[in-house]
N, C-alpha and C positions, 0 to 999 in steps of 0.2 A: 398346289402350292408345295414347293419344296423345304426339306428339312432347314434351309438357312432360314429363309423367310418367314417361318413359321418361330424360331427361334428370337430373328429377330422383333416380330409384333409382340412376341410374351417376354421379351428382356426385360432388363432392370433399365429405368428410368435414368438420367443424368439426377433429377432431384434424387432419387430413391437410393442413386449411387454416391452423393455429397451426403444425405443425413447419416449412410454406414460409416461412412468415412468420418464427420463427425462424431458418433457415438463410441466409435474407436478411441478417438486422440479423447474427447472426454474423460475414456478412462483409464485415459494414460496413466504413471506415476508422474510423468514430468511437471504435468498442472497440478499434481498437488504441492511438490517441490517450491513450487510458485507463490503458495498462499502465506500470507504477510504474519512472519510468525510473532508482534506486537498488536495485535487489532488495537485500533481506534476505539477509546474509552469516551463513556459519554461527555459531551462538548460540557464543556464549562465557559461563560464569556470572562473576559477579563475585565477588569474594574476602567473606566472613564478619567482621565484627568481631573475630572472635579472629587472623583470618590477615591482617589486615592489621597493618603493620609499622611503616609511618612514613608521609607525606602524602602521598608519589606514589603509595601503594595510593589514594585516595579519589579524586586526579584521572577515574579513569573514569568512575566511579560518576556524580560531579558534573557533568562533560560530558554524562551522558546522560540528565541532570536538567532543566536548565534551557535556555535558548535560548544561542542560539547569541554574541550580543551580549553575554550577562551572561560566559559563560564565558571570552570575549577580553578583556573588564573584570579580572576576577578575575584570570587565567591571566597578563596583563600588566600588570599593577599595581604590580610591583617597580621597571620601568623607569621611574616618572617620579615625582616628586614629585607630583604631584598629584592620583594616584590612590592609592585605598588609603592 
């Protein structure tokens, strides 16, 4: 058996050669760049039509509706004549 063919039965595997290659980009910086720099705070449900009481039950709900521009509109609309 020749030096190739011997090389090639003790090569690296096509699997053996994806999981380096994965373990590489793992530790990439790029995927850390990626991680969602707000995490998801624990769920809270929001109250039911029947268990809401008066308007300040809907303020959540409505905040987490629309963007964030409409809700500073709305939310302060009292203070000026010229909103709302």
């Amino acid at each position: 058996m020749g030096k190739i063919e011997k090389r090639w039965r003790t090569g690296m595997s096509r699997r053996e050669a994806l999981a380096g290659l994965a373990s590489f980009l793992a530790a990439s910086p790029l995927l850390h760049a990626q991680r969602d720099p707000w995490p998801l705070g624990p769920h809270r449900r929001f109250l039911g039509f029947d268990e809401m009481r008066d308007v300040f039950d809907f303020e959540p709900i409505f905040r987490a509706n629309v963007p964030l521009s409409v809700y500073d509109y709305t939310a302060h609309g009292t203070e000026s004549e010229f909103t709302l």
